[in-house]
C-alpha positions in Angstrom: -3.9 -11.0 4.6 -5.5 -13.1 1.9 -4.8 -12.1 -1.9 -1.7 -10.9 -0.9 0.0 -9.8 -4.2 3.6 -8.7 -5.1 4.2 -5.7 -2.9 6.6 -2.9 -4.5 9.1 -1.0 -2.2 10.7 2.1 -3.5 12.5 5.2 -2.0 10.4 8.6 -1.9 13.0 11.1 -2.0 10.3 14.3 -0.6 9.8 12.2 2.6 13.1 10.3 2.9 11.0 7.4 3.5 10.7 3.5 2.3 7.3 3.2 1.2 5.3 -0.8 0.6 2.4 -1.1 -1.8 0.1 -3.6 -1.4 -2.7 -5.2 -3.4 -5.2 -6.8 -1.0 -8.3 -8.4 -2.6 -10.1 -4.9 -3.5 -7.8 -3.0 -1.8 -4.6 -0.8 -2.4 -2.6 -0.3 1.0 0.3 1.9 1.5 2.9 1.1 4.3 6.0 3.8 5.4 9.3 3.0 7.4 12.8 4.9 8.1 14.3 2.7 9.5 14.1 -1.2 7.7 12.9 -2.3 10.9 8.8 -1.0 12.0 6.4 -0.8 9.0 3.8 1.7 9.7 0.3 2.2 8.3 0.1 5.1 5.9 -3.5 5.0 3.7 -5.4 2.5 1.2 -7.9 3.3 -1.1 -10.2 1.0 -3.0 -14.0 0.8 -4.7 -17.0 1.8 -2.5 -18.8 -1.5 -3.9 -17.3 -4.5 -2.1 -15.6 -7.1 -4.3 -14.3 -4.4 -7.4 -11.8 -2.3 -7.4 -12.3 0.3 -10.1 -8.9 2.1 -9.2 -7.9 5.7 -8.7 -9.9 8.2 -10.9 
């Protein structure tokens, strides 16, 4: 992944579940895992006009 930028790993205690957030050029992505081994694909969200991200409103 290009633009790779500091992911942030914290425990969410209503899904007893690791969760990974990632910025990715214009993107936000959110990764899940149990288990500290698999990550797994959960959502992203970014702008609908390529090449700005405006955020979460």
């Amino acid at each position: 992944m290009l633009d790779f930028r500091d992911p942030k790993v914290f425990w969410y205690d209503e899904s007893s579940m690791w969760v990974r957030v990632l910025a990715v050029r214009d993107h936000v992505k959110f990764y899940t895992y149990s288990n500290l081994k698999a990550w797994f694909f959960a959502s992203d969200f970014s702008s609908d006009i390529p090449g700005i991200h405006r955020g979460y409103f």
